[in-house]
N, C-alpha and C positions, 0 to 999 in steps of 0.2 A: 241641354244635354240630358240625354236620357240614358240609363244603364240599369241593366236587368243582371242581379246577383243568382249564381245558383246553390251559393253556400251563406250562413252568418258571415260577414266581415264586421271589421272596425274600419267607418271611414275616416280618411285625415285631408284636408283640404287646407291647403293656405293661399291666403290671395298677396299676387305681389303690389307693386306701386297704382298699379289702375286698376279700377273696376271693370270685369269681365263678366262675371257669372252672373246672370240674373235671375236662374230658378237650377232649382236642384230636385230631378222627380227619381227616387229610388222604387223600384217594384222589386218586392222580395217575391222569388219562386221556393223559397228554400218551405220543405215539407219533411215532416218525422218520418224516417223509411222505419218501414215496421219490421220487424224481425222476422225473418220466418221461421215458421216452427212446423215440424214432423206431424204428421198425421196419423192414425193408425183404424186398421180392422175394431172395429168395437168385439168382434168374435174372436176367439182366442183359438187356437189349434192346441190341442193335449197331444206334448213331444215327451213328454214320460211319467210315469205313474197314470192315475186315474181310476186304476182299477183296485179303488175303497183301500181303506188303512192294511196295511201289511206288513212281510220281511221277506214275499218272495221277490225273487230279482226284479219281474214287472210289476211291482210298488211299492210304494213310496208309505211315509209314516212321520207327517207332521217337517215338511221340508223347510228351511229356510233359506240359508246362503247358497249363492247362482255362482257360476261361471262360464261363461262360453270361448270356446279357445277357437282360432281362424278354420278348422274345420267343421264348425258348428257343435261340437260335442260339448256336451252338456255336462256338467263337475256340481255336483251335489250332497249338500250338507244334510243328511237325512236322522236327524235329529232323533225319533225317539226307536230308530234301529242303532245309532250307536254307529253307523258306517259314511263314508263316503265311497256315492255311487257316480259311477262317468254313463252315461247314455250317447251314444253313438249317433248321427244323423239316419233317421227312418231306422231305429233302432228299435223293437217291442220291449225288450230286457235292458238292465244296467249291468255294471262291471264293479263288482265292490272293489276296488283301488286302495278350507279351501280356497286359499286362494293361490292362484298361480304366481311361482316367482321363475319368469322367465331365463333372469340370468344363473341363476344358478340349476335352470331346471327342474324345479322340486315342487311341490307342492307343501304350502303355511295352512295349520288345522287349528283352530281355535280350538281345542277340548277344555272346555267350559269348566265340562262336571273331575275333573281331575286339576282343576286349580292352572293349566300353563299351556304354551304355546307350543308345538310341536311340528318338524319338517320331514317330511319322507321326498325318497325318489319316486318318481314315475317307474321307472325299470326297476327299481329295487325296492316292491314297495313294505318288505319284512325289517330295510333298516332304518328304523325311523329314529330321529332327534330330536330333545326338546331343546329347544332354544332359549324358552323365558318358562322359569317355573313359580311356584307360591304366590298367586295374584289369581284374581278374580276377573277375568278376562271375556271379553264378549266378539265387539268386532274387529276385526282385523281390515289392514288395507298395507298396500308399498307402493312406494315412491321409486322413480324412473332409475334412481342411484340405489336401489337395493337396500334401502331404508324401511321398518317394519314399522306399522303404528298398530299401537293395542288400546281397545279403552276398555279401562276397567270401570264398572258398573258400582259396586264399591266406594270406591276412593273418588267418583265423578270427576275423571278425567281422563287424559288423554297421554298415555307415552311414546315416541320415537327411539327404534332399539336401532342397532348397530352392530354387526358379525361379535363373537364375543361379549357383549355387555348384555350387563346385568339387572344394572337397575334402570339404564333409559334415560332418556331429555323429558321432562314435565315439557308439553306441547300446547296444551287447552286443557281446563278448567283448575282442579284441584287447589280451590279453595274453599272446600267442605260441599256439602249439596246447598243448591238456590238459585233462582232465579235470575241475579244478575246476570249481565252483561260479560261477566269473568269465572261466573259459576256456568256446572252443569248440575241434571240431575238423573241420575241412572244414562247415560252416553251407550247405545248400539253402534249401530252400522255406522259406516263412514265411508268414504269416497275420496280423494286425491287428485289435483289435476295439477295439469303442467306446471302450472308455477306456484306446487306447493301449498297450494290453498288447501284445507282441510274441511271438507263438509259434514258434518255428523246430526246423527239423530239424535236429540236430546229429549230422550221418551219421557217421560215423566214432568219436562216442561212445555210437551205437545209444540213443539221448535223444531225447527232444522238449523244451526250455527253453523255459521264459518267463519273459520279463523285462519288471516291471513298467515305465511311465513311469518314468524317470528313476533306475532300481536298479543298483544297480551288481554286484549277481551276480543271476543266475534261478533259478530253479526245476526242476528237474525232473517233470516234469509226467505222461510217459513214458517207460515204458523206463528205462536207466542201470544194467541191474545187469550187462550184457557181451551179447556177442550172442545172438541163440539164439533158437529158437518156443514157448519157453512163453507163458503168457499173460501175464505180466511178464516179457517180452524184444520187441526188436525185432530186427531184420538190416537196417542200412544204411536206416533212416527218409526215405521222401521227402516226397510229398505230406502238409500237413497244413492242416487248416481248422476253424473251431472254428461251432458250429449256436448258436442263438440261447439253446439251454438251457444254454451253457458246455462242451457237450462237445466233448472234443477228434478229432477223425478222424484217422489217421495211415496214410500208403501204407504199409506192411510189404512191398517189393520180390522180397527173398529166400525170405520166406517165403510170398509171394503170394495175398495178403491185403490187405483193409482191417479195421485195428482202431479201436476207438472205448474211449476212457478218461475219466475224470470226474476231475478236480482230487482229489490226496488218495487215491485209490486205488491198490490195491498192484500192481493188475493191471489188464488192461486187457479188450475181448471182441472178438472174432470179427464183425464187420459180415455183411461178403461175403466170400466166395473160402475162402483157406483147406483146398481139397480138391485140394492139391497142382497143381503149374501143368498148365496144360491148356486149348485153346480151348472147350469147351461151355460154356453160356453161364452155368451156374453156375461157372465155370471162370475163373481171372486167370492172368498170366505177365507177372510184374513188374510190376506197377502203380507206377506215378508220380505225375501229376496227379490232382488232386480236387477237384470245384466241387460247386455246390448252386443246382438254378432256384429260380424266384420259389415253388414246391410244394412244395419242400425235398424232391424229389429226389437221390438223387445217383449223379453223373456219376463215373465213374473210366476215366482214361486207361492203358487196357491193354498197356502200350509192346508187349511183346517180340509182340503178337497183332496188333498195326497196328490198331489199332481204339479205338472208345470204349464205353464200355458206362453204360448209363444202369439204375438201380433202384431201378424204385418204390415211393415212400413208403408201408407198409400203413398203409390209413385203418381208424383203431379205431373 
């Protein structure tokens, strides 16, 4: 008897009163299907700024946080202008007007330098709201239920706000700064996907963590073995976002670069950049923010170059 698996089984065989069997030949076909992963333009297209450090509407001054909303417009955290600017698709100029909260239509500002967290309308954008104030507050992210997370850089951790509240759910870290597996140390950017998993940049332990719903230590995800450019290291982690096949993307600032790592791996790869800092347009200098349009493009916010750089997805 011959039989060819296309998957792992467990075999179970019993023999009754007579002997029948006399060989048993299993051929496994079963093979690791590799994942597939997105490709991109090594060259970047500049969709806003570029044009050197500024405050006029076509440029930018030290950007970081991205957003891209389904008509490609561009929502920008323009840092040492003190604005948020929206760049229009084949736009020259911005619209002084971040993160989108869909359901209530508004737009979430991290203002850092004012200690709290604040909500304006799109249409209304003179009345604006803070929502969380007195805290030391960096990145911001929400969840599909209208749920806010802030990490404050401070206190090395992580909170979940709720319409009205004040002080938040402790979510990740905040058990003083360090290294464990339950600490952070200085927490940026973070990211959110469907089932609540919380990805953050733990800059200063050159990490990416994640921490499931309701876990009380994370994961290491990325990075965590001390600083450095190999390809299992990071330098001061910013931006990170995670694409719909689970992989993870990570600013690499110092090393100027976007990496991209897979759950489970030892090492991570080279996206973009990577050819030492430099404005040509295969070229980054400090990258920070990191979004993806509805094409799964993606977007990286080129701080130290005042610009954004956008690279296209290769269709296979």
């Amino acid at each position: 008897m011959t039989k060819e698996f296309l998957q792992r089984s467990n075999i179970s065989i019993q023999q009754d009163s007579q002997e029948f069997i006399k060989k048993i030949s299993v051929i496994s076909s079963f093979k690791q299907i590799q994942t597939k992963k997105n490709k991109y333009q090594p060259s970047g297209i500049t969709v806003a700024g570029g044009n050197e450090n500024g405050k006029e509407l076509n440029q930018l001054s030290y950007p970081q946080g991205i957003f891209i909303d389904n008509d490609k417009s561009i929502y920008i955290a323009d840092s040492f202008n003190h604005r948020i600017v929206k760049w229009q698709l084949n736009s020259n100029i911005g619209q002084i007007i971040a993160v989108y909260d869909k359901e209530n239509n508004s737009f979430l500002i991290s203002d850092r330098g004012n200690g709290r967290v604040i909500r304006y309308f799109d249409q209304n954008p003179v009345n604006e709201q803070t929502i969380i104030s007195n805290m030391n507050c960096f990145g911001l992210t929400i969840d599909k239920n209208g749920f806010i997370y802030v990490s404050n850089w401070e206190n090395h951790e992580v909170r979940r706000y709720q319409q009205g509240d004040e002080k938040g759910e402790l979510v990740a870290g905040g058990n003083r700064k360090g290294n464990h597996l339950n600490q952070l140390n200085n927490p940026t950017y973070m990211f959110i996907d469907e089932d609540y998993s919380l990805y953050i940049s733990d800059s200063w332990n050159n990490r990416v963590m994640k921490w499931e719903k309701d876990a009380k230590e994370g994961i290491i995800v990325a990075g965590g073995i001390g600083e450095g450019s190999s390809l299992d290291q990071l330098s001061y982690p910013a931006g990170v976002i995670v694409d719909h096949l689970g992989q993870i993307y990570v600013a690499d600032p110092d090393n100027h670069r976007v990496m991209r790592w897979c759950e489970g791996d030892k090492e991570g790869e080279i996206v973009v950049g990577g050819n030492h800092c430099g404005s040509q347009s295969n070229e980054l200098y400090f990258p920070t923010g990191l979004s993806f349009d509805n094409e799964e493009n993606l977007y990286v916010a080129d701080c130290h170059n005042h610009r954004i750089q956008k690279h296209l997805k290769i269709l296979n």
